[in-house]
KOLDREN-272433 format. One line per 8 residues: number of its first residue (from 1); for each residue x, z, y of N, C-alpha, C. Coordinates in Angstrom, 3 decimals. Layout:
BEGIN
NUM> X,Z,Y,X,Z,Y,X,Z,Y | ...
# end
This chain:
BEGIN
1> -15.475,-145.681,60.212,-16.619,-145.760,59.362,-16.207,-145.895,57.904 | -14.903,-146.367,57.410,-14.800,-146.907,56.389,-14.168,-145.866,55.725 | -13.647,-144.637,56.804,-12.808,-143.678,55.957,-14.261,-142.503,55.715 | -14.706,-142.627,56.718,-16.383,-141.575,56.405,-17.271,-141.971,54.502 | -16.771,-143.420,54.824,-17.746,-144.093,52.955,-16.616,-143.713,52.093 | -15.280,-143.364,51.796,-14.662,-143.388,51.417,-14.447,-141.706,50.845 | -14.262,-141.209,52.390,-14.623,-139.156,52.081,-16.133,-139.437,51.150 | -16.937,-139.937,51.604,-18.259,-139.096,50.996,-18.429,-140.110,49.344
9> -17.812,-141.055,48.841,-17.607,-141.585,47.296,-17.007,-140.752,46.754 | -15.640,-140.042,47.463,-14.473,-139.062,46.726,-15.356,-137.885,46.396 | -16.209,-137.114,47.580,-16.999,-135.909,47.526,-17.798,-135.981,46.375 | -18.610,-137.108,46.247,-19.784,-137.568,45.233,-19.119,-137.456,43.834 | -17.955,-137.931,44.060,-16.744,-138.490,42.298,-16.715,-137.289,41.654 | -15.995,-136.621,42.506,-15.937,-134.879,42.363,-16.687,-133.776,42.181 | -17.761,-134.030,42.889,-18.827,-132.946,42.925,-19.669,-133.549,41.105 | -20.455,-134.778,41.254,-20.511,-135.071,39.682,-19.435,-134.671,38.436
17> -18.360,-134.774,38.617,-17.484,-134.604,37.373,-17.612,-133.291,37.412 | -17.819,-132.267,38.449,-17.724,-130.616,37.914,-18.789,-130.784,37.556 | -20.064,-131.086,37.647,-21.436,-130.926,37.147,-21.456,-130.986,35.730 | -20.650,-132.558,35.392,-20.937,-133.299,34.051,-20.166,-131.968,33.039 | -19.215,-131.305,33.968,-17.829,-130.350,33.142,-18.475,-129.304,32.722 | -19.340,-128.830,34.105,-20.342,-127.820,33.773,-21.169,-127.935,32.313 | -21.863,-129.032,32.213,-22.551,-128.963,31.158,-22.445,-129.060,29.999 | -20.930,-129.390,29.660,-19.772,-129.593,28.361,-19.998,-128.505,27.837
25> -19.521,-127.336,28.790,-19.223,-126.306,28.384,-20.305,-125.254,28.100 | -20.201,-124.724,26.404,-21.099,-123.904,26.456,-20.499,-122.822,25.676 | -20.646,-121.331,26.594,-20.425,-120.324,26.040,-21.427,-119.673,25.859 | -20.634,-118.564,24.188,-21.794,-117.367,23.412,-21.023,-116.277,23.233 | -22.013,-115.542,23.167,-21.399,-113.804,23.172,-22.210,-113.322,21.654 | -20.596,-112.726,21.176,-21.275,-112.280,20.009,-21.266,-110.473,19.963 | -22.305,-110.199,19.283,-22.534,-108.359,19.325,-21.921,-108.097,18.650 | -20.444,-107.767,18.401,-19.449,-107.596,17.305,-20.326,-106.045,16.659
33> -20.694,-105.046,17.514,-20.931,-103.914,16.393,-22.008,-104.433,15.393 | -23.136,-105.311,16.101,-24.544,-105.605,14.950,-23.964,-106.546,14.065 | -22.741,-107.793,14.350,-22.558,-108.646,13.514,-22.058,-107.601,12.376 | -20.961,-106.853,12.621,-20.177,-106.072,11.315,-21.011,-105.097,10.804 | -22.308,-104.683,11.125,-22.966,-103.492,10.841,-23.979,-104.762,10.211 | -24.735,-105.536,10.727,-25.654,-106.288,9.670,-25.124,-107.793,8.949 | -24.216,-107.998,8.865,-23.843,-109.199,7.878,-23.479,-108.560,6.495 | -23.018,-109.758,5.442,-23.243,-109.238,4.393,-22.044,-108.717,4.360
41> -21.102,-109.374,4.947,-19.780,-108.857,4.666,-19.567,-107.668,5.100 | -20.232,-107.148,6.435,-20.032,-106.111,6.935,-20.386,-105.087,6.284 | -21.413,-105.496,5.211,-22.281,-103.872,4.698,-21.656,-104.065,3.612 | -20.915,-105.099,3.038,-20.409,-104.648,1.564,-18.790,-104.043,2.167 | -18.401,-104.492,3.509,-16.905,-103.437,3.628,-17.197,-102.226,4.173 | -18.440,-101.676,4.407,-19.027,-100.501,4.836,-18.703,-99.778,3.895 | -19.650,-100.382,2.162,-19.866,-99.680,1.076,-18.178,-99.353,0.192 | -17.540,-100.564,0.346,-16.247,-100.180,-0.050,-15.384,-99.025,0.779
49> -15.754,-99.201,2.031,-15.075,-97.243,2.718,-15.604,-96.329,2.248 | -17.065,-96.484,2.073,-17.671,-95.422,1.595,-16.827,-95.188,0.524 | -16.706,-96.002,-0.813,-16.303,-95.302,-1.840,-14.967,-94.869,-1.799 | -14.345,-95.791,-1.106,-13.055,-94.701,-0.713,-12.874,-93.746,-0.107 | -13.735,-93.313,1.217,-13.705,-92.149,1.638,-14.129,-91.213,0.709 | -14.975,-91.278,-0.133,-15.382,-90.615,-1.160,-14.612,-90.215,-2.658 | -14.005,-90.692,-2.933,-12.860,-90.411,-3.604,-11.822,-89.667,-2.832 | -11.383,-90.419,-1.834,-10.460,-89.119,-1.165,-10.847,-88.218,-0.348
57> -12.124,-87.765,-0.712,-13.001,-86.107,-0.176,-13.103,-85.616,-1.764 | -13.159,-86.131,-2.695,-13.038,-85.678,-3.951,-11.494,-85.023,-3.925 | -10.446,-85.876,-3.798,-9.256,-84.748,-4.014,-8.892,-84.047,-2.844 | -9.475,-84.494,-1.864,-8.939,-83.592,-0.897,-9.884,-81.880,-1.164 | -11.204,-82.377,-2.186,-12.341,-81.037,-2.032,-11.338,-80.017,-2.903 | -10.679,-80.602,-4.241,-9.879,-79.527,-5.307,-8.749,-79.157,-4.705 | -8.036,-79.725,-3.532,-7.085,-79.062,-3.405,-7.335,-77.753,-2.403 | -8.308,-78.072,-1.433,-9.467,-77.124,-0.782,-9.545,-76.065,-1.649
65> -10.041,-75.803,-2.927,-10.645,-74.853,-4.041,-9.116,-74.187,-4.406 | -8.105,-75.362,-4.549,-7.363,-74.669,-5.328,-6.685,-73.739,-3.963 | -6.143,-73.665,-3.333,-5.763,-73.103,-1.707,-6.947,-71.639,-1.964 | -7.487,-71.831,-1.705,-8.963,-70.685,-1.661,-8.515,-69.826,-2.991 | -8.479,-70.429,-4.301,-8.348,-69.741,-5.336,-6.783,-69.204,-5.470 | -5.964,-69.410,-4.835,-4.816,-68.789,-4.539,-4.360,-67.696,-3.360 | -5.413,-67.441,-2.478,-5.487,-66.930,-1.391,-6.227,-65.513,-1.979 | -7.418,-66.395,-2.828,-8.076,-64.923,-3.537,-6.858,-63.747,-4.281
73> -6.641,-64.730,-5.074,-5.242,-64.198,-6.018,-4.051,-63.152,-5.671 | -4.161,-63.772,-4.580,-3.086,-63.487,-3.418,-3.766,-61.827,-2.552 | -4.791,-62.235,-2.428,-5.513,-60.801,-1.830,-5.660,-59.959,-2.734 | -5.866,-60.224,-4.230,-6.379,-59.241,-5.165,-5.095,-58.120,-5.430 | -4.223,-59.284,-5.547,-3.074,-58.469,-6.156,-1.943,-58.441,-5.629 | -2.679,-58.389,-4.120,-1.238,-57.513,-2.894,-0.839,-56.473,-3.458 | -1.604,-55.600,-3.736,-1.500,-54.253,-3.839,-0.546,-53.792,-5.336 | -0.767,-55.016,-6.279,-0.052,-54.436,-7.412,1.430,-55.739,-7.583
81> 1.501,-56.652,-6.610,2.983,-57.148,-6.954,3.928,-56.770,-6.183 | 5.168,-56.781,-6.238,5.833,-56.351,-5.898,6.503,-57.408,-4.632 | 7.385,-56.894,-3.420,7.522,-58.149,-2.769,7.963,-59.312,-2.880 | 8.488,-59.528,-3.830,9.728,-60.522,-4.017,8.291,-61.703,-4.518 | 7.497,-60.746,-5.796,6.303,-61.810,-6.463,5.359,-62.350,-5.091 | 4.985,-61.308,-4.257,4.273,-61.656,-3.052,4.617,-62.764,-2.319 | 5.910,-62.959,-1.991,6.505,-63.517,-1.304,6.364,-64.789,-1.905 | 6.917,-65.122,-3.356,6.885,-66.293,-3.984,5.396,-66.790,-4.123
89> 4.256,-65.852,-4.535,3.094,-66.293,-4.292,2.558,-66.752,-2.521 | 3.226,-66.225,-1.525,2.986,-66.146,0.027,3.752,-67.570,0.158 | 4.420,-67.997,-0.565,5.617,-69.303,0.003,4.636,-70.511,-0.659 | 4.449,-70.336,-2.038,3.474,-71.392,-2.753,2.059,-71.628,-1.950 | 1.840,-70.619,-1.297,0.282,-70.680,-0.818,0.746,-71.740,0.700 | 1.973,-71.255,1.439,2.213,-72.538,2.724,2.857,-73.884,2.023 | 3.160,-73.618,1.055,3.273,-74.982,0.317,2.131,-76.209,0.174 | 1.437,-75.397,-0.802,-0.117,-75.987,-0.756,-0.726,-76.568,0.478
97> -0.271,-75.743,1.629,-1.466,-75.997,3.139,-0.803,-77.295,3.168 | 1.136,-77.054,3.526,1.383,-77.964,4.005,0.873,-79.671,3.123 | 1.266,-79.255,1.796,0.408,-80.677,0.842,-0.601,-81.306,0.874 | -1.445,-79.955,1.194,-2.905,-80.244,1.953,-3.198,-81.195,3.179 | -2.382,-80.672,4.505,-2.482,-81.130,5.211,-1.744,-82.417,5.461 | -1.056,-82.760,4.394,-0.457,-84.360,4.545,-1.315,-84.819,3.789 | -1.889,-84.704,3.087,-3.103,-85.460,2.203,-4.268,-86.045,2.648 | -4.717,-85.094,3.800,-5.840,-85.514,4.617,-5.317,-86.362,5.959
105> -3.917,-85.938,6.287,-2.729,-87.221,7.322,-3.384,-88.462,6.624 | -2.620,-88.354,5.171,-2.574,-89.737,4.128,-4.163,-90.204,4.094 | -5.155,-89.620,3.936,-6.322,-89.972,3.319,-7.119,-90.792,5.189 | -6.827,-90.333,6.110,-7.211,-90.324,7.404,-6.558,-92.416,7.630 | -4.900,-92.532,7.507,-4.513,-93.248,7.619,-4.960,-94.084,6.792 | -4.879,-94.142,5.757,-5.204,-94.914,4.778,-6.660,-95.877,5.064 | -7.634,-94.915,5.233,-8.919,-95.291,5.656,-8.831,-96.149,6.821 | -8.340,-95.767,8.047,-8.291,-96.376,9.454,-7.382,-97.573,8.988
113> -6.772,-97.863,8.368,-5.666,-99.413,7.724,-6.619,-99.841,6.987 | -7.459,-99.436,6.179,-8.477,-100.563,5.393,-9.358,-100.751,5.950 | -10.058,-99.964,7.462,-11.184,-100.092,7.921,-10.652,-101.502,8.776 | -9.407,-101.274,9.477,-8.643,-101.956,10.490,-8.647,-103.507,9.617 | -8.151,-103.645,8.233,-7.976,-105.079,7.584,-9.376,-105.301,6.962 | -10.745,-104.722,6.739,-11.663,-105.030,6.626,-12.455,-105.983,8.022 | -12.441,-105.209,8.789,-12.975,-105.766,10.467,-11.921,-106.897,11.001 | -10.942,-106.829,10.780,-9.864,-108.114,10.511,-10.539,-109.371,10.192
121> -10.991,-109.232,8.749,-10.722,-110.323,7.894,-12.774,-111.119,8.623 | -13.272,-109.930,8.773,-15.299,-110.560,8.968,-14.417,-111.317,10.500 | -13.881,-110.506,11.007,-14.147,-111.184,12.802,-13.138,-112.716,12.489 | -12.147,-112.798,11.485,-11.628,-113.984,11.024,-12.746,-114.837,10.444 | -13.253,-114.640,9.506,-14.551,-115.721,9.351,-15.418,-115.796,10.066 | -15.731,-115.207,11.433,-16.566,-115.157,12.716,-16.060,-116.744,13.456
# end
């Protein structure tokens, strides 16, 4: 009898302390896209990509124009340079792409590293 009062005090000890543990604990879930899309911080590091993406669509747009305006150049006056000029104009024009196309590498990275230490720093003051 005495080990039956003894099991059912231990059961009681135990079963209360997870209860009391239970109710300690309180977890929250946060909406990380609405927190960074509507806090203040979030919409002023929104507006700062913006202006950087926007600046680097500005030089990435002239080097776009200038490529195009060398291609024209390049078509007009196949017919009257000679190969050697062709060639040097044909080498400058994969020059350009390739400059081109590390620029928009550079402009791509760049963005995804400030977007990456912007969303960093809000979910740190979260």
């Amino acid at each position: 009898m005495r080990k039956i009062f003894w099991l059912v005090v231990v059961i009681v000890i135990l079963t209360s302390t997870a209860a009391w543990a239970a109710e300690a604990v309180k977890i929250g879930f946060i909406d990380l896209q609405s927190a960074l899309l509507e806090s203040d911080a979030g919409k002023k590091a929104k507006a700062d990509l913006a202006a950087l993406e926007k600046s680097k669509k500005a030089v990435i747009d002239e080097k776009v124009k200038s490529i195009k305006n060398l291609e024209e150049e390049i078509s007009k006056q196949s017919s009257v340079l000679s190969a050697e000029a062709k060639k040097v104009k044909e080498d400058e024009l994969e020059r350009e792409q390739r400059d081109f196309q590390r620029q928009v590498q550079d402009a791509r990275a760049e963005l995804q590293k400030k977007e990456n230490e912007l969303t960093e720093a809000i979910l740190k003051d979260m």
